[in-house]
TIDRENMI-989710 format. One record per residue (C-alpha): residue in one letter; y negated, z, x negated. Coordinates in steps of 0.25 Angstrom, whole numbers, padded with zeros to 4 digits, always signed. Example, Ala and Ser with C-alpha at 12.3 -4.5 7.8 and 13.67 -1.06 7.14 Angstrom:
REM TIDRENMI-989710
A+0018+0031-0049;S+0004+0029-0055;
This chain:
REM TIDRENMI-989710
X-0009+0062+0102;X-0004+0066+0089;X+0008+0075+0094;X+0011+0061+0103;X+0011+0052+0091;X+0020+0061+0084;X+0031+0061+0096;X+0030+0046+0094;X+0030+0044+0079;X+0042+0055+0080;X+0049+0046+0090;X+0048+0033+0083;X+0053+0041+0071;X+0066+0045+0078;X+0069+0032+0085;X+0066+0022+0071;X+0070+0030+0060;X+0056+0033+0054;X+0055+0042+0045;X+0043+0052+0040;X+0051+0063+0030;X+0042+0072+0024;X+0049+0082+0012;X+0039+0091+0004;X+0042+0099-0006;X+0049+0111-0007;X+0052+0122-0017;X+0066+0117-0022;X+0061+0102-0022;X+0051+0092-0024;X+0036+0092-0031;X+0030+0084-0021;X+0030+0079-0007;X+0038+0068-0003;X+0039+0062+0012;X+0045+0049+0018;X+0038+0039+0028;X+0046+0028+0035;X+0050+0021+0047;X+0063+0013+0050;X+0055+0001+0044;X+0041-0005+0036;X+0033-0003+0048;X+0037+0008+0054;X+0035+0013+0040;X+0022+0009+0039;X+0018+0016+0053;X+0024+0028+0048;X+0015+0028+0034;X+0004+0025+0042;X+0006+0034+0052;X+0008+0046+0042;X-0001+0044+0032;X-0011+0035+0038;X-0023+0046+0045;X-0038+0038+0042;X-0042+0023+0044;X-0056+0026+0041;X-0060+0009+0043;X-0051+0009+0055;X-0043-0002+0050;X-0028-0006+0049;X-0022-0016+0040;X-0008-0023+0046;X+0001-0033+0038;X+0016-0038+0042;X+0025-0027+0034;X+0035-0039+0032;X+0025-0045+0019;X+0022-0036+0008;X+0013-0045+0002;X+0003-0043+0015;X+0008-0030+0020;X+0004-0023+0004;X-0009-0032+0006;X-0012-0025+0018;X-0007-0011+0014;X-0017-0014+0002;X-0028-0017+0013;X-0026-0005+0019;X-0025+0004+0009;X-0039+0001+0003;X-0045+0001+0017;X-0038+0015+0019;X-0033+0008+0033;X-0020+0010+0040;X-0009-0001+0035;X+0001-0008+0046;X+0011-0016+0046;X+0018-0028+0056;X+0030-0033+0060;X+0025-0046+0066;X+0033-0042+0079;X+0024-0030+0086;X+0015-0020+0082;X+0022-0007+0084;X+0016+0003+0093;X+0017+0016+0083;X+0007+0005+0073;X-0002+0003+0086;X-0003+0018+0086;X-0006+0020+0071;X-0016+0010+0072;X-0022+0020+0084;X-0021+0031+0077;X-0029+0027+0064;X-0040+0020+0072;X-0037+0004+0069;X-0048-0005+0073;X-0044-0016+0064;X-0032-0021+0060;X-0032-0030+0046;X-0020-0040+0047;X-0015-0043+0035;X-0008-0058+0035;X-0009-0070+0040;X-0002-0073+0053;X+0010-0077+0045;X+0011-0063+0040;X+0006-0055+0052;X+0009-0063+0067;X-0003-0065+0076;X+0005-0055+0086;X-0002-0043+0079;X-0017-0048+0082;X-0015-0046+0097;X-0006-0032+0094;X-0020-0027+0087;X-0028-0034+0099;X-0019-0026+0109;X-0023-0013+0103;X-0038-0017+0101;X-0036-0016+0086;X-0045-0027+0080;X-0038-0035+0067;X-0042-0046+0055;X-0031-0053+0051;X-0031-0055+0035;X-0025-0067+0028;X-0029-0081+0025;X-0031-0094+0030;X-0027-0108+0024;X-0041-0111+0020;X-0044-0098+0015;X-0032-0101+0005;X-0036-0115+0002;X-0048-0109-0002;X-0041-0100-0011;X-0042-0085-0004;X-0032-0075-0005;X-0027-0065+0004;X-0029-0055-0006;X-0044-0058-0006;X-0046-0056+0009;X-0038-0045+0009;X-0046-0038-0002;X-0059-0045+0004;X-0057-0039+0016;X-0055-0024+0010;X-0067-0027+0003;X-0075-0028+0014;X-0071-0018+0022;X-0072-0008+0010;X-0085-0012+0005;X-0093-0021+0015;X-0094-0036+0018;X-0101-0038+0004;X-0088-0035-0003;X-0081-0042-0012;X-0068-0040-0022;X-0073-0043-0034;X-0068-0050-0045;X-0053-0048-0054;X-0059-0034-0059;X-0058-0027-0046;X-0042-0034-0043;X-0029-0025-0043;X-0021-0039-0046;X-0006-0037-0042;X+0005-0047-0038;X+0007-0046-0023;X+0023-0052-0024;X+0025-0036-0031;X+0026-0028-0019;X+0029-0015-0025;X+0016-0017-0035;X+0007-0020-0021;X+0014-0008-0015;X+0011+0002-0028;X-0003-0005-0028;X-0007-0005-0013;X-0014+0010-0014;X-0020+0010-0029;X-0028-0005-0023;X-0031+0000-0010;X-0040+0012-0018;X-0045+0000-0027;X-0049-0008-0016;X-0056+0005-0008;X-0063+0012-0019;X-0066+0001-0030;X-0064-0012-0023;X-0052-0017-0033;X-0042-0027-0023;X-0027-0031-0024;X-0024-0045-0027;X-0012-0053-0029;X-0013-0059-0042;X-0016-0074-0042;X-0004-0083-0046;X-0013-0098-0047;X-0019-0091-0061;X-0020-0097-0073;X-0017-0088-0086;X-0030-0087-0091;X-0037-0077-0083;X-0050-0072-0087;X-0054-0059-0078;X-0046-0047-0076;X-0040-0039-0064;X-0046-0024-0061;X-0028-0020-0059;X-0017-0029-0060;X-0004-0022-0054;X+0010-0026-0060;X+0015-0029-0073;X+0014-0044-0079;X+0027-0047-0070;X+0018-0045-0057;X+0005-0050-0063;X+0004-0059-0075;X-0001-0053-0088;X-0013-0065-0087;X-0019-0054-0077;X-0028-0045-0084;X-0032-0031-0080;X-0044-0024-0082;X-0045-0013-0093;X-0050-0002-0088;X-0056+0007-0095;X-0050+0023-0097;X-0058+0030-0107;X-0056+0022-0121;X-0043+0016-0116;X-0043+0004-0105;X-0033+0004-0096;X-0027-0009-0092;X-0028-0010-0076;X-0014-0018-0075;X-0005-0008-0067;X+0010-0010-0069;X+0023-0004-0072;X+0036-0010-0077;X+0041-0010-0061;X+0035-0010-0048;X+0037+0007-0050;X+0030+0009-0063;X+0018+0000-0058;X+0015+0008-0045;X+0017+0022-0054;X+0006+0013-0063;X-0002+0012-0050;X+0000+0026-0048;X-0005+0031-0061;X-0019+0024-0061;X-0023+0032-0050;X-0027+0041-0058;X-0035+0032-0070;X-0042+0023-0058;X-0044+0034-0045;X-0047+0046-0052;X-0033+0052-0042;X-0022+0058-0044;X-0011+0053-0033;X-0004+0065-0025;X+0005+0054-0017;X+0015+0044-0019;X+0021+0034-0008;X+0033+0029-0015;X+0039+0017-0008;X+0051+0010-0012;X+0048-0001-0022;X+0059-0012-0021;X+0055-0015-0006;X+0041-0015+0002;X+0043-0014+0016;X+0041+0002+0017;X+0032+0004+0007;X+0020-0005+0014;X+0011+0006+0018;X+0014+0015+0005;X+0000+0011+0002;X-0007+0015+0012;X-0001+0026+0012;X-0003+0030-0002;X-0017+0026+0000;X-0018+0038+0010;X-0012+0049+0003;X-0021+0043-0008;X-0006+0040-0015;X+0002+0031-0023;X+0012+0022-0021;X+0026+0021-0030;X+0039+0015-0030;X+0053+0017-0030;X+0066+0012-0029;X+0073+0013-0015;X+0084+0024-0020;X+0081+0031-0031;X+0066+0035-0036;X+0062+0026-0046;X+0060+0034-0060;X+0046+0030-0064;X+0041+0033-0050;X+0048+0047-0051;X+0042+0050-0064;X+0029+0047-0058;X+0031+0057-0049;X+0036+0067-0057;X+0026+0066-0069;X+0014+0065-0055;X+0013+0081-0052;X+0003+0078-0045;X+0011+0071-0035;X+0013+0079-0020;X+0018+0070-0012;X+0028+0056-0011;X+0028+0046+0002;X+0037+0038+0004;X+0036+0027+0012;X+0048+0019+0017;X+0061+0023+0022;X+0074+0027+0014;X+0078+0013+0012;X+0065+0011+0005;X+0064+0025-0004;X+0078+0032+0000;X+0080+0046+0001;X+0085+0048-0014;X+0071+0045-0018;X+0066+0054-0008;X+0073+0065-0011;X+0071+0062-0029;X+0058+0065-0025;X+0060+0077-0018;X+0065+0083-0031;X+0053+0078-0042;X+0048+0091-0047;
């Protein structure tokens, strides 16, 4: 079965343009591993992370969004990550076979549809029926908005009680990571370091409410983003680190310096040392989708940089990180181009 599925996955490599390049260090070059994972777009590319990286589903779930939104499709990411459960994305058109396949071979017994029917077509459910998968769609209704609910809420509900039993619940403002959702590049830096949060400690992600007045009496357990993403009237726990607290706001001057941020607490809040970065191009979302998840596997991080040249701060990162064995990227040479590949073949 195995040599079978690699004749396929070789197959569909030639004929799409996929690519899976692996370069590991060598005596003349390089201090650290690095390796590309990619298809000829987001989904394939999505399969490809999936079907590399992905080896345990231990709740036998799966989490599928539409990869066109990255509001839902990082919500979803986020959902899987802290279920430690295979991440998919949909076209709206069909669900390809080589997805049918993964799903197969990581044991999928239920599918979490991330979206309302606006976001992910009706069309799916029956795909999932067809292969006796069964699936929850996740979004909600007009009354449940009349009533004030948000789609954060049931997501994080929902992790809740899988995670931790039906008598669950998501506390209060202490135990939020506050972020705004219109920031992809600070949902994508975030989606691994929340999904531990949620899975070990029960801290969930939230979009920062908008309809708030300026005089806010409780605190947030992490706020991601400097005062541009997330209004300085948002406070963050002090947390406390020997005789000096330590703020819990996580931010940089750019999208860059915030996921090295992000990176760096590792350490202060999970007792870890990260061995692997998935870096991910940082002006455009569509590749970078599953870099979460994927991080979340190689029990990673995620960081950004520019398309063509490695961004500097990020570089230094890795540089002054000897710790680091190994860099994934994630997306295609349109989204992290060769150049950047090959400046991190020569980091000493």
């Amino acid at each position: 079965m195995k040599k079978l599925f690699s004749i396929i996955l070789v197959a569909f490599l030639i004929i799409s343009g996929a690519s899976i390049t692996n370069s590991g260090k060598s005596n003349a070059e390089g201090r650290f591993a690095v390796s590309r994972t990619s298809g000829p777009n987001r989904y394939a590319t999505a399969y490809f992370a999936s079907s590399v990286f992905i080896n345990k589903n231990p709740r036998q779930l799966g989490v599928i969004a539409y990869g066109d939104d990255f509001k839902t499709a990082l919500s979803a990411s986020y959902m899987a990550t802290a279920l430690e459960a295979p991440y998919f994305i949909y076209d709206n058109k069909k669900l390809p076979q080589y997805t049918i396949d993964d799903m197969k071979r990581l044991g999928v017994k239920k599918i979490y549809i991330v979206g309302d029917y606006r976001k992910v077509n009706k069309k799916l459910e029956q795909e999932l029926r067809n292969i006796n998968i069964n699936y929850e769609r996740l979004y909600l209704t007009e009354s449940q908005i009349d009533d004030g609910d948000s789609f954060d809420g049931m997501i994080n509900w929902k992790i809740a009680k899988i995670l931790y039993g039906d008598d669950a619940t998501i506390g209060d403002t202490s135990s939020t990571i506050l972020i705004n959702k219109d920031k992809f590049a600070d949902l994508l830096s975030v989606v691994p370091f929340a999904g531990i949060t949620a899975g070990k400690y029960g801290y969930y992600l939230f979009d920062y409410p908008r309809d708030i007045g300026d005089n806010i009496g409780w605190e947030y357990g992490f706020i991601i983003g400097g005062y541009n993403s997330v209004p300085k009237k948002f406070r963050a726990v002090n947390y406390p680190d020997g005789f000096n607290p330590v703020n819990s706001r996580i931010s940089g001057r750019d999208r860059y310096l915030t996921a090295i941020q992000i990176a760096k607490k590792y350490k202060m809040y999970f007792k870890t040392n990260p061995t692997t970065v998935v870096l991910v191009d940082g002006t455009r979302f569509p590749d970078a989708l599953s870099s979460g998840v994927v991080a979340n596997a190689k029990g990673g991080v995620v960081l950004l940089t520019q398309p063509n040249k490695l961004n500097k701060d990020t570089r230094d990162y890795l540089v002054n990180n000897k710790n680091i064995k190994e860099v994934i990227i994630i997306g295609g040479e349109k989204s992290v181009s060769n150049q950047v590949y090959n400046e991190l073949l020569k980091i000493k």
